[in-house]
TORMI-638350 format. One record per residue (C-alpha): x, y, z. Coordinates in steps of 0.1 Angstrom, whole numbers, padded with zeros to 4 digits, always signed. Layout:
<pts>
XYZ
...
</pts>
This chain:
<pts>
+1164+1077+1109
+1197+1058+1113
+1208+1031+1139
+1222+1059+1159
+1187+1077+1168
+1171+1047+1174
+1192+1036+1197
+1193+1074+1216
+1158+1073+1211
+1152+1044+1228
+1177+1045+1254
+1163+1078+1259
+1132+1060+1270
+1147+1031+1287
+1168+1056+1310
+1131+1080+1322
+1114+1046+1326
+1146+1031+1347
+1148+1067+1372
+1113+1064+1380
+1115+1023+1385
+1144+1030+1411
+1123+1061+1430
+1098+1037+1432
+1117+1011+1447
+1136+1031+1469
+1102+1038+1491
+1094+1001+1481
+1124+0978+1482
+1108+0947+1489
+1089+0952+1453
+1108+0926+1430
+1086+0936+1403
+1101+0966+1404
+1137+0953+1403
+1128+0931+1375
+1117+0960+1351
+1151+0983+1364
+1169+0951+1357
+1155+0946+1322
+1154+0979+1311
+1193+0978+1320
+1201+0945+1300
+1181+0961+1269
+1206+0990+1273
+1233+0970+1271
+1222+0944+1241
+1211+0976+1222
+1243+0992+1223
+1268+0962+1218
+1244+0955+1189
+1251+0986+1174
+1288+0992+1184
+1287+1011+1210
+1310+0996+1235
+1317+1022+1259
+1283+1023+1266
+1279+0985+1266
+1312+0978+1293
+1296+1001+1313
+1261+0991+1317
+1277+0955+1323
+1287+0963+1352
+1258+0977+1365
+1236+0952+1353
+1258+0926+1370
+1247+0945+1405
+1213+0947+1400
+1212+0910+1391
+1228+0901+1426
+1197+0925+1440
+1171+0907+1418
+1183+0871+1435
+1181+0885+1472
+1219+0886+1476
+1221+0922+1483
+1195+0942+1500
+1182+0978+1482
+1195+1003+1502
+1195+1042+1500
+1231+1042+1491
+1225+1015+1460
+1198+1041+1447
+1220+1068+1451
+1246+1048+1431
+1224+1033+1401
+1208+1068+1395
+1247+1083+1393
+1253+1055+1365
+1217+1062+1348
+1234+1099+1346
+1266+1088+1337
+1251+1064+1305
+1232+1095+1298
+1262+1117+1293
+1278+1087+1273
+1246+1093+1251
+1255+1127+1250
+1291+1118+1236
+1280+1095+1209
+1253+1122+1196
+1286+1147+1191
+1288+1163+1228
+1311+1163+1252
+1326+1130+1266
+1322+1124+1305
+1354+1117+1329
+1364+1083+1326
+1370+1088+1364
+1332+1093+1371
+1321+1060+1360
+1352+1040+1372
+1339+1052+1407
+1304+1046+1402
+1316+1008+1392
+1338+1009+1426
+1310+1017+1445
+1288+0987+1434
+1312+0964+1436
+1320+0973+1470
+1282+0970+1477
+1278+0937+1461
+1308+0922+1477
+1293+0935+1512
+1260+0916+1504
+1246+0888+1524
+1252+0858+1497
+1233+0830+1510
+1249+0795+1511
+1248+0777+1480
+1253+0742+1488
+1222+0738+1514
+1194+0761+1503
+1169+0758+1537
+1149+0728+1537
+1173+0704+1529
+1194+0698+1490
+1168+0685+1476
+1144+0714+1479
+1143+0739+1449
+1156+0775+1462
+1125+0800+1467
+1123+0832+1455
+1107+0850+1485
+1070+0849+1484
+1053+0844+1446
+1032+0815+1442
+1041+0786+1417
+1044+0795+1379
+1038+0767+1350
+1066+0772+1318
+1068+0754+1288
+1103+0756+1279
+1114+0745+1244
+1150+0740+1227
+1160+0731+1194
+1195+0730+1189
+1211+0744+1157
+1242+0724+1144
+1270+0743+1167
+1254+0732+1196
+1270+0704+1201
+1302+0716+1185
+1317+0720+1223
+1303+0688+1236
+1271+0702+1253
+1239+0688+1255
+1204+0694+1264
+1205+0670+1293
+1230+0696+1309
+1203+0724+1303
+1174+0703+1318
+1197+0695+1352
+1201+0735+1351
+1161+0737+1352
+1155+0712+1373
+1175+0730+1402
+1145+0753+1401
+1118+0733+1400
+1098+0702+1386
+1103+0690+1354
+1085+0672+1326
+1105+0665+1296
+1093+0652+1262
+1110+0652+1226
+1096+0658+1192
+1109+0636+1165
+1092+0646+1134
+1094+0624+1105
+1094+0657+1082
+1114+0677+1098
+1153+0682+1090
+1160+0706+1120
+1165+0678+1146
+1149+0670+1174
+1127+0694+1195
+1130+0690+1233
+1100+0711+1259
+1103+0711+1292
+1072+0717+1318
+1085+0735+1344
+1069+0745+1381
+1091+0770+1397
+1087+0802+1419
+1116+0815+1410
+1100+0836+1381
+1108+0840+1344
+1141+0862+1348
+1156+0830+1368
+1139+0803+1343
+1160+0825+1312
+1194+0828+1328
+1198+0794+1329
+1191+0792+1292
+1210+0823+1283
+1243+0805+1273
+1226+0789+1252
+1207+0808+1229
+1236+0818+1207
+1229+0778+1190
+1195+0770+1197
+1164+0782+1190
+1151+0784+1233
+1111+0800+1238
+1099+0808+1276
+1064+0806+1278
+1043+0812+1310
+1014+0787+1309
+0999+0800+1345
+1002+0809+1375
+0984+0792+1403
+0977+0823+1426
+0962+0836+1394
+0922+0845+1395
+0918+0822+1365
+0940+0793+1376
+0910+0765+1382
+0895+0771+1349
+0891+0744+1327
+0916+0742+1298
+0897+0725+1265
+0919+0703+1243
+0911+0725+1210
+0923+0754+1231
+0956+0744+1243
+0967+0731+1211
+0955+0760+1192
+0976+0780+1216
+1004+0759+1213
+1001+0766+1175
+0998+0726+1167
+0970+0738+1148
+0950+0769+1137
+0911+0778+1148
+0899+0768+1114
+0911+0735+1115
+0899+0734+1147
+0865+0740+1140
+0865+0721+1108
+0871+0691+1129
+0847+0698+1157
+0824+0705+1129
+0822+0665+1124
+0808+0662+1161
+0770+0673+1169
+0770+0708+1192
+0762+0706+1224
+0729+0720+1222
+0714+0696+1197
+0727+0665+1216
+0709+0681+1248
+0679+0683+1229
+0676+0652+1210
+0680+0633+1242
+0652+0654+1255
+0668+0676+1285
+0661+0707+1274
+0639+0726+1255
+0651+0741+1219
+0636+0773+1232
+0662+0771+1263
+0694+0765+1240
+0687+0792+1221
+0685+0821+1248
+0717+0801+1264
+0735+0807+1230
+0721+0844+1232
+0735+0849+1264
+0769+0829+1257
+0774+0856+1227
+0762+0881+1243
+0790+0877+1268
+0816+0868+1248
+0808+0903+1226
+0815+0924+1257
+0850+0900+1267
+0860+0911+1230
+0851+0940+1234
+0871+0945+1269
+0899+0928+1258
+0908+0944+1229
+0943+0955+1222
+0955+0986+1211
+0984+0984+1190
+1011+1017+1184
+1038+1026+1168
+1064+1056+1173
+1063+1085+1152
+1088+1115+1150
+1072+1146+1167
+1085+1162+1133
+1063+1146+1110
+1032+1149+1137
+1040+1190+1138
+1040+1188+1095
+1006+1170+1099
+0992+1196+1120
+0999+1219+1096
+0986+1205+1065
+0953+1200+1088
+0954+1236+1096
+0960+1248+1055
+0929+1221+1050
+0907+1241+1073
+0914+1274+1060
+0907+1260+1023
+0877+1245+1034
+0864+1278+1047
+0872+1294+1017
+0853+1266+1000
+0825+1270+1019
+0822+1307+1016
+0822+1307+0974
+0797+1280+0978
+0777+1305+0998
+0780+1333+0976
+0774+1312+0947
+0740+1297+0961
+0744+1266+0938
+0723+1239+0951
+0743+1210+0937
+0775+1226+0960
+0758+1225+0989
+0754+1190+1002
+0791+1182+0988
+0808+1209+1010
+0790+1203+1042
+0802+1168+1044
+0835+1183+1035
+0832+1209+1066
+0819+1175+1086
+0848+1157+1076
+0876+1184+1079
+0863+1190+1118
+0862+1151+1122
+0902+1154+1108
+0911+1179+1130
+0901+1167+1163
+0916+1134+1151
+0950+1149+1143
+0950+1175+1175
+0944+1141+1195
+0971+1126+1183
+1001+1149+1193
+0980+1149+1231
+0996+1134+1255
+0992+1122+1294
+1012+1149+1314
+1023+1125+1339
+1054+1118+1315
+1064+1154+1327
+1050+1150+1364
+1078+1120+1366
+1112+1137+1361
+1107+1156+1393
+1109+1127+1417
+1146+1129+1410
+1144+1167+1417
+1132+1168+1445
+1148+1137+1458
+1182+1156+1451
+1176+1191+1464
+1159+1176+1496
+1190+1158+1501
+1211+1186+1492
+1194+1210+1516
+1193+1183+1545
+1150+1183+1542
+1128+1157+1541
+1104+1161+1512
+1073+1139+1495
+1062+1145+1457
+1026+1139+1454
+1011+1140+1416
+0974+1140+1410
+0958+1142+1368
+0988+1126+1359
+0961+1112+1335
+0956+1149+1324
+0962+1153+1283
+0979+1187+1271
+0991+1192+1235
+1031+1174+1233
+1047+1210+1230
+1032+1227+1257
+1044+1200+1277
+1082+1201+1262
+1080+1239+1271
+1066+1235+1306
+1090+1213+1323
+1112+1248+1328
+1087+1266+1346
+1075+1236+1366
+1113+1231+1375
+1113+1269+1388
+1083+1262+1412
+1092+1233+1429
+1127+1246+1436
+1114+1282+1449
+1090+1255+1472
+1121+1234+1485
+1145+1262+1490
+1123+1290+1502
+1086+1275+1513
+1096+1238+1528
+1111+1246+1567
+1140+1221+1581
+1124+1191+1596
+1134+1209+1628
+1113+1239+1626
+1088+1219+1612
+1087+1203+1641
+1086+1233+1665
+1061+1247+1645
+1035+1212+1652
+1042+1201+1621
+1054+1169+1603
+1094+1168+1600
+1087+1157+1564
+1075+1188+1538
+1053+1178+1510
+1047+1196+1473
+1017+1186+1455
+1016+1190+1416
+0984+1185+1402
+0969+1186+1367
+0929+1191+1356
+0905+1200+1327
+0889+1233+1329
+0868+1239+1298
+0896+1243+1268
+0925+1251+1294
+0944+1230+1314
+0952+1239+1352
+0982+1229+1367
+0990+1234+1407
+1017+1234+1422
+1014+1230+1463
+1037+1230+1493
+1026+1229+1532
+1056+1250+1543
+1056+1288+1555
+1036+1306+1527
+1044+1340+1514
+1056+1372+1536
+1029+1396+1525
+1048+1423+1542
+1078+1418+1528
+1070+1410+1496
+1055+1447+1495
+1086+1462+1511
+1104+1446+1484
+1081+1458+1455
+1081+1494+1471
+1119+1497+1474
+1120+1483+1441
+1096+1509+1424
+1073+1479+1411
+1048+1495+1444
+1039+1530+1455
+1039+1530+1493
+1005+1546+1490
+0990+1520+1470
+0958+1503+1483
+0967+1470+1472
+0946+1432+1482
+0968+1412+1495
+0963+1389+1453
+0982+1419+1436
+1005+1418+1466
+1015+1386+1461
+1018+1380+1427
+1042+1410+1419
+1069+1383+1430
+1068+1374+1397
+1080+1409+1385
+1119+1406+1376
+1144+1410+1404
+1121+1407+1431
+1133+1380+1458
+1129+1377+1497
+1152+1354+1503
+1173+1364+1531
+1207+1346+1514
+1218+1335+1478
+1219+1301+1475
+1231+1271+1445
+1192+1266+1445
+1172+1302+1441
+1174+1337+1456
+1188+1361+1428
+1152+1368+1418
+1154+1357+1385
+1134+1326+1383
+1098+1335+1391
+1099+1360+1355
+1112+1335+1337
+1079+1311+1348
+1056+1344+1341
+1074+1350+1307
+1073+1314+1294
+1035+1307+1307
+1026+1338+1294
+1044+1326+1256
+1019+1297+1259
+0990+1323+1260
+0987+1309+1295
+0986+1324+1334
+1000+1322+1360
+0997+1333+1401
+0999+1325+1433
+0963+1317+1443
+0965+1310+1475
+0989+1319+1508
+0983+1310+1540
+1015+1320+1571
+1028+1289+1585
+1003+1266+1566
+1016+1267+1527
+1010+1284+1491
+0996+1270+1454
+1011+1287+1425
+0983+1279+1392
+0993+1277+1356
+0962+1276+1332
+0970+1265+1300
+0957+1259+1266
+0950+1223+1253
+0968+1233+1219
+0983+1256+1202
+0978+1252+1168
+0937+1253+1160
+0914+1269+1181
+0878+1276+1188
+0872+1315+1182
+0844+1342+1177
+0849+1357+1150
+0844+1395+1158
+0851+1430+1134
+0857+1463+1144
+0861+1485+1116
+0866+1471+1082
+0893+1450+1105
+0884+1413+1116
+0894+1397+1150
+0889+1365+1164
+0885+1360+1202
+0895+1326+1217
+0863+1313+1225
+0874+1294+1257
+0877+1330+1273
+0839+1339+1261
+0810+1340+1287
+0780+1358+1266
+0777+1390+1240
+0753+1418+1247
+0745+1451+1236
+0758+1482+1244
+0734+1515+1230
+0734+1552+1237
+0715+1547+1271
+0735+1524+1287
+0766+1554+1278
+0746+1579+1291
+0737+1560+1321
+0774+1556+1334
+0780+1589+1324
+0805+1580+1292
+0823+1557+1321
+0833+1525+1302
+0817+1505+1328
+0782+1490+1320
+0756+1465+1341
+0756+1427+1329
+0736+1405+1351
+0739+1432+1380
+0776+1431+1381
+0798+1461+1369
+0817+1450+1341
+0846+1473+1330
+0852+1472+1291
+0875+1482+1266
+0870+1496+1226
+0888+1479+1201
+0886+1505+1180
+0899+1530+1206
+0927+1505+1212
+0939+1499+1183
+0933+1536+1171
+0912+1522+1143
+0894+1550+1118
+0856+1557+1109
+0823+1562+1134
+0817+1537+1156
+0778+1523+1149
+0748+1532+1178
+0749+1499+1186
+0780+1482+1197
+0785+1449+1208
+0806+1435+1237
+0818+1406+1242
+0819+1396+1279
+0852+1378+1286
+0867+1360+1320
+0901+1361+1329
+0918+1354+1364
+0884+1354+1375
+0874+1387+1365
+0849+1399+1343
+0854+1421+1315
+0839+1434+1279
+0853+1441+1248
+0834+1466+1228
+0832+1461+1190
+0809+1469+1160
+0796+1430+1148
+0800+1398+1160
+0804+1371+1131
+0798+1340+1148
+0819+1305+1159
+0849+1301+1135
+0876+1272+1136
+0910+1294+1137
+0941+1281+1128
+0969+1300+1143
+0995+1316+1124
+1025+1337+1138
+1025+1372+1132
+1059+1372+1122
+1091+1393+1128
+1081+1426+1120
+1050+1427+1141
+1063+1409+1170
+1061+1435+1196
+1026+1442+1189
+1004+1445+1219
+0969+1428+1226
+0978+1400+1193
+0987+1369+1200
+0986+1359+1162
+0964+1359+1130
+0942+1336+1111
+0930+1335+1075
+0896+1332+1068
+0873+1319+1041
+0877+1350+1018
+0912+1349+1020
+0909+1380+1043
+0935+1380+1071
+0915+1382+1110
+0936+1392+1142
+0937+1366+1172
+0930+1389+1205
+0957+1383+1233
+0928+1389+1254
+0947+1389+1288
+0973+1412+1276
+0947+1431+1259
+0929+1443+1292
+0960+1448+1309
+0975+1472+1289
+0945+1493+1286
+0940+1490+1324
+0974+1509+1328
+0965+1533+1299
+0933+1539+1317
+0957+1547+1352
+0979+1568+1327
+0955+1592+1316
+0941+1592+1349
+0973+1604+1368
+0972+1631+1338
+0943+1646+1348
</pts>
């Protein structure tokens, strides 16, 4: 990877992490955290790409980063307009990006104005007077409402530092304007560097403040900020040992530390030579003093990370999967060979390759709140756009799903909130009328369900037009007028191509395209979705139900035939029999009793027009999908088996009920069952030869 990518790599990151700071702040702006972390995340922009010649990129974010310091030292106020302004120069940087990775160049024009607009904003600001801060000259200006902090500055000039005549006395008057100062000087004997000067400062004006002063000066001298404490801290009052401070200071290391406190009698022994405590005493106080310091350890561990291209995580994934198809075909010869000495060897194999995989699948998971945040700034631009007042609530942002379900399910995502803004969210003034709040909310929300992922997505506006959703899908042909349809199948046939209600076309939605697409792309997850619930004047939740992964999955391993298939376990309630009686029962219906429930079922063998007699005992495999109950009738069910999916390719694309194929220990190839798509089509079969009759 070259200079380039890091840097759009990076950036890339910096810019998500700088449009959710400022949405943040926008419904907090007396938060100066918040500015401090947009601020800084600017500045690294703009060191990162002088630093690797980018200047275009550089000039620009100068400018910016100049207005958000005047923000950061209270001399201009966050408003909606200054939000509005910073996120139009977070897109313009982006499209610079753009134009460095080989795409096309923005309009000059388009940042030139976005630079206008903050400097008129900044020269509008409320600059406070410099001369008298309140209180009198010789009180330190405040910040605005943080507590005292405790830094130990230090400078070592390097040899151009005084090349222009400065000196550190000029940087310690600079401090001191912020706060009280403590200055010593280090004059080693040994050391040919010069002289080291720290300063102990106690300011409330925070770090940013303490470094700009230093920041001219860093160029020739070697400058560290470190925060000693902070006295509105929870661990302000405690006691600082000697040992500890200079070991943290680096003056020397634990070791020596402890070889030197070695000299010295502990504690404990002192206590009980002079006969104040009992041996017996200092031992369980040790106990407990370990005891506790085990569990700090233990709390306070820290995780390091490093970044890894998604590319070489997908080739990892895949080496993992070829591992677990050879160690089932390892496992089988050892099977068929019986060869004792085999045995113990390739179960820790199968122990370890299982351990590998979960490892490796983990890896590539990832929190789905990194999706959830780039539709603030949706919905804060079509809610302005459409003159609505709307809220973005997230819940499971916490939620893991596998990195490239997540890349391919911002689309859909994006589909459903707009549909919810243009068509379900009412004007504040009808909201009103209606004894509602003038502001709409959407609710996206992400939970574990077994091996699938649910995703909601919410809004409290009108809800769905049963009626003329049906007119719609009747005058369309997708419904017969004579249909007895719930009001479920109703509903969700707005996912059918072309189908729209909206009474006008509009920039946002209304074509009826939009709603497929989500079905389409879901459904090329080997996910669902529908609307599963609608209520008039109240609000509807569209659910998505997703797989963790895509690559290995738990699967029965089933065989019709002399052909293997391999159902995705997640979708598996229970396997029972199914023997002449239970035909003749139903009168050859393909219907059968399970628990007392009628559960419809289907024959692979009839569905896939399979050869050969079907045995006297079948098996079926009771599956769940959308919440209702079905079987799939087969001749033998093999058992659990790790399946590692493998695209069908180009010539079988189009077939139905297959959503891939696995290899298994003997080399044989086994089908993966597109179970959903699977009952479907045979339902409309079942309909088709019905109507024939």
């Amino acid at each position: 990877m070259d200079y380039s990518e890091i840097f759009q790599e990076e950036a890339g990151e910096l810019l998500e992490e700088l449009e959710t700071g400022l949405l943040e702040l926008e419904s907090d702006p007396e938060n100066l955290d918040l500015v401090g972390r947009i601020f800084r995340a600017m500045h690294t922009i703009k060191g990162s790409g002088a630093m690797f010649g980018f200047d275009d990129i550089a000039s620009f974010t100068h400018h910016v980063e100049s207005a958000l310091d005047q923000v950061r030292d209270g001399r201009v106020k966050v408003t909606h307009e200054l939000i509005d302004l910073i996120l139009a120069a977070r897109d313009h940087i982006t499209s610079l990006m753009a134009a460095v990775a080989g795409g096309e160049p923005p309009d000059p024009a388009s940042g030139d104005g976005i630079v206008a607009g903050l400097g008129h904003l900044v020269a509008g600001g409320e600059t406070p007077p410099a001369d008298d801060p309140p209180g009198g000259k010789d009180v330190p200006p405040q910040s605005g409402g943080g507590g005292m902090v405790h830094y130990r500055v230090s400078v070592r000039p390097g040899p151009e530092f005084f090349v222009h005549g400065g000196g550190v006395e000029d940087v310690v008057a600079g401090l001191e304007k912020l706060g009280d100062c403590t200055v010593l000087i280090h004059q080693d004997a040994d050391d040919k560097t010069g002289d080291q000067w720290e300063i102990l400062l106690t300011t409330d004006r925070g770090e940013n403040a303490v470094r700009d002063e230093l920041i001219f000066i860093e160029s020739a001298a070697e400058v560290g900020v470190a925060e000693l404490a902070r006295e509105d801290g929870p661990d302000f009052c405690e006691h600082k040992r000697l040992g500890e401070i200079l070991v943290a200071r680096g003056e020397v290391d634990r070791e020596q530390l402890r070889v030197a406190l070695a000299a010295q009698k502990p504690l404990g022994e002192l206590l009980v030579d002079a006969g104040l405590v009992a041996p017996t005493r200092v031992k369980a106080a040790l106990a407990e003093q370990q005891l506790l310091n085990r569990s700090a350890a233990k709390a306070h561990k820290a995780v390091d990370s490093i970044r890894v291209a998604s590319d070489k995580l997908d080739r990892l994934i895949n080496l993992v999967g070829e591992l677990v198809v050879t160690q089932a075909r390892l496992s089988d010869v050892a099977a068929q060979t019986g060869a004792a000495a085999l045995l113990e060897p390739v179960e820790g194999i199968e122990l370890l390759t299982a351990e590998l995989r979960d490892c490796v699948l983990n890896i590539r998971m990832l929190p789905i709140g990194t999706s959830f945040a780039r539709f603030r700034r949706l919905v804060r631009d079509l809610s302005a756009e459409l003159g609505k007042e709307i809220a973005l609530e997230t819940a499971g942002a916490e939620t893991e799903l596998d990195k490239n379900v997540i890349d391919q399910l911002a689309d859909p995502l994006v589909h459903l909130i707009r549909n919810s803004i243009d068509h379900g969210l009412e004007p504040p003034d009808e909201r009103l009328a209606a004894g509602k709040s003038a502001r709409g909310t959407i609710r996206l929300a992400a939970r574990h369900a077994g091996g699938n992922v649910v995703i909601t997505v919410t809004d409290d506006g009108r809800g769905l037009d049963v009626d003329a959703i049906r007119d719609q899908a009747v005058a369309r042909g997708i419904l017969r007028a004579d249909d007895d349809l719930v009001e479920h199948d109703i509903l969700n046939s707005i996912f059918v191509p072309g189908l729209s209600t909206a009474r006008e076309v509009t920039s946002v939605s209304g074509r009826g395209v939009g709603m497929d697409v989500v079905k389409s792309t879901i459904e090329g997850l080997k996910g669902t979705v529908e609307v599963s619930r609608s209520v008039a004047g109240q609000g509807m939740t569209v659910s998505i139900i997703l797989p963790l992964t895509l690559a290995i999955i738990d699967g029965l391993l089933v065989r019709a035939d002399e052909t293997s298939f391999v159902v995705p376990l997640s979708e598996v309630e229970e396997c029972v029999e199914l023997g002449p009686e239970e035909i003749e029962r139903f009168h050859g219906r393909q219907v059968i009793s399970v628990r007392d429930q009628l559960v419809p079922y289907v024959r692979l063998r009839d569905f896939f027009e399979l050869p050969g007699e079907r045995p006297e005992i079948e098996q079926i495999v009771i599956v769940e999908v959308d919440g209702i109950r079905s079987g799939l009738v087969l001749d033998d069910v093999i058992g659990d088996h790790q399946t590692v999916i493998k695209s069908l390719g180009w010539a079988y694309r189009n077939a139905e009920g297959l959503s891939g194929a696995t290899i298994l220990g003997n080399g044989e190839v086994a089908l993966i069952l597109d179970v959903p798509e699977l009952l479907s089509r045979a339902i409309v079969e079942e309909e088709g030869t019905i109507g024939c009759n």
